[in-house]
N, C-alpha and C positions, 0 to 999 in steps of 0.2 A: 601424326601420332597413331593412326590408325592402321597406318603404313608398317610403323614399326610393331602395333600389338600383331600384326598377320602375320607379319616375317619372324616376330617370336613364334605363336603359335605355329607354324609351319615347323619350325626349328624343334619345338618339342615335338609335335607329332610324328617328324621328318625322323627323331632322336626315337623316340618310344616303337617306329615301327622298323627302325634299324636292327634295335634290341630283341623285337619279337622274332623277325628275319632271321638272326644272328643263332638269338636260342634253338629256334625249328631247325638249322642246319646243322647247329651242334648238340641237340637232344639225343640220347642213347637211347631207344626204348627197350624194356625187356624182353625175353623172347616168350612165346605163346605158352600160356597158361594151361599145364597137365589139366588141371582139374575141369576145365572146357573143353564141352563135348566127351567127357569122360564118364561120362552115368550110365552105369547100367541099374535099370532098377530090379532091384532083387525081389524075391517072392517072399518073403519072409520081412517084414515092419522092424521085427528089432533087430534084425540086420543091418536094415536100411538106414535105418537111426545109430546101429555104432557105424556102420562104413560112412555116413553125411557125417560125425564126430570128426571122425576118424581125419577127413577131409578140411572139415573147419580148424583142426589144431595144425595140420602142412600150413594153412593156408596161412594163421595167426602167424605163425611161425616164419613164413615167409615173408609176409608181409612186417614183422619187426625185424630182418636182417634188412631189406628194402627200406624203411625207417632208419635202422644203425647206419646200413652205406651213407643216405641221403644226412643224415646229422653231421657223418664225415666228410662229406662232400663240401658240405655248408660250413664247416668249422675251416676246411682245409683254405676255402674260397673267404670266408671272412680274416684268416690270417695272413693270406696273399694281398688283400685289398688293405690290411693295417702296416704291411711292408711296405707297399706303394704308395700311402699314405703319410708312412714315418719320410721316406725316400724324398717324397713331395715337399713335404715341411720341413728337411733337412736343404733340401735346393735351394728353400725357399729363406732359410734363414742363413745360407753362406751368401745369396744374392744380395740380401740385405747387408749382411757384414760389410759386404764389397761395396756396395752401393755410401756407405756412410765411411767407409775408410773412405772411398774418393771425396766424399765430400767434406770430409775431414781437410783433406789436401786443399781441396780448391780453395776452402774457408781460410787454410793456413797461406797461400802463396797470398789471396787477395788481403790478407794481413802483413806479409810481407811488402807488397804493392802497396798498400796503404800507409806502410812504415816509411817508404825510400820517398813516398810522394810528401809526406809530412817533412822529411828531413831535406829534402830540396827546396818545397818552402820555405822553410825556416833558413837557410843557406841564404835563398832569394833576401827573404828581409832584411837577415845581417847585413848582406851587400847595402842595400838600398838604404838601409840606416847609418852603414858607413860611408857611406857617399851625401846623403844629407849633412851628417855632421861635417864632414871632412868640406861641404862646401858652406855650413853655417861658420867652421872657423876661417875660412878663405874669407868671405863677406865682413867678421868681426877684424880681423886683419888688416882689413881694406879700408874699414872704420877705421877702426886705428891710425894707421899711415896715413888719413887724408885728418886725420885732427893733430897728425904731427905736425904733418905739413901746413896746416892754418896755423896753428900757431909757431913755426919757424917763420913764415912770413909775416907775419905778425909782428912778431919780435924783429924781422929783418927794419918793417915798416915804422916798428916803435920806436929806430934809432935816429929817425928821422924827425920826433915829434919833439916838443916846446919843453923844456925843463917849466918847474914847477916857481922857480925866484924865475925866471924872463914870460912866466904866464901873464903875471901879473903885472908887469910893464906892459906886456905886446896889449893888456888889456885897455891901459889906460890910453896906450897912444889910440889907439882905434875909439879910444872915446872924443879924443881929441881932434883926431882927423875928420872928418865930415865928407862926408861924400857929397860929391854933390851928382846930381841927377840930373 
């Protein structure tokens, strides 16, 4: 943490003395001021006092066109900086644009993907559901035919059994006979 407040701090100051560098290189300064080293003193007081007037109204005067420039300056430099500014925030919201159109896309294909992935599914289950039934009526089928078949043997066997008037004889002989053991 301490790492990163130094490497900040460095980055601003590193920034701040970039700037100051920058300015001093590109600073225009004025050229040498008439009014320095320009005194003669006169022998006469109210002379001296209109010619020092006289001097302080150049001066005022120059110094508010040096004011005008410098406001121009500043207006010209503040409406360059709100172009660069607009320019920034226009990059900045076609990158966006862009950024959420793709993701728009991606959102829609993995809708898509998730469309074909549900409908294969559902494809799967039909299958598997038609193949369970399709083997529950093969099994009921299979029922079927083996209880056909019980009772066609059945009936093959039943042709074979005692009528109902010779039961009742074959009963009584068998009471009659005795076995012996």
């Amino acid at each position: 943490m301490a790492m990163l407040r130094s490497s900040a701090r460095w980055f601003t100051t590193s920034a701040r003395a970039s700037h100051h560098n920058n300015h001093r290189e590109n600073h225009k300064f004025l050229s040498p001021n008439a009014f320095l080293g320009s005194w003669e003193a006169p022998k006469d007081p109210k002379e001296a006092e209109a010619k020092l007037a006289r001097m302080r109204r150049e001066y005022a005067k120059q110094v508010k066109e040096v004011r005008k420039e410098y406001i121009r300056e500043m207006e010209a430099m503040r409406i360059e900086k709100e172009r660069k500014d607009e320019a920034r925030r226009e990059a900045l919201r076609v990158a966006n644009e862009e950024r959420k159109k793709l993701k728009a896309q991606a959102a829609q294909i993995r809708a898509q993907e998730r469309d074909i992935a549900q409908q294969q599914f559902r494809q799967t289950l039909l299958k598997e559901r038609a193949e369970k039934f399709e083997n529950w009526r093969m099994k009921v089928k299979m029922h079927q035919e083996k209880k056909t078949e019980e009772k066609e043997s059945l009936r093959q066997q039943s042709s074979a059994w005692i009528e109902e008037g010779e039961l009742e004889k074959k009963v009584v002989d068998s009471m009659l006979q005795v076995i012996d053991l």
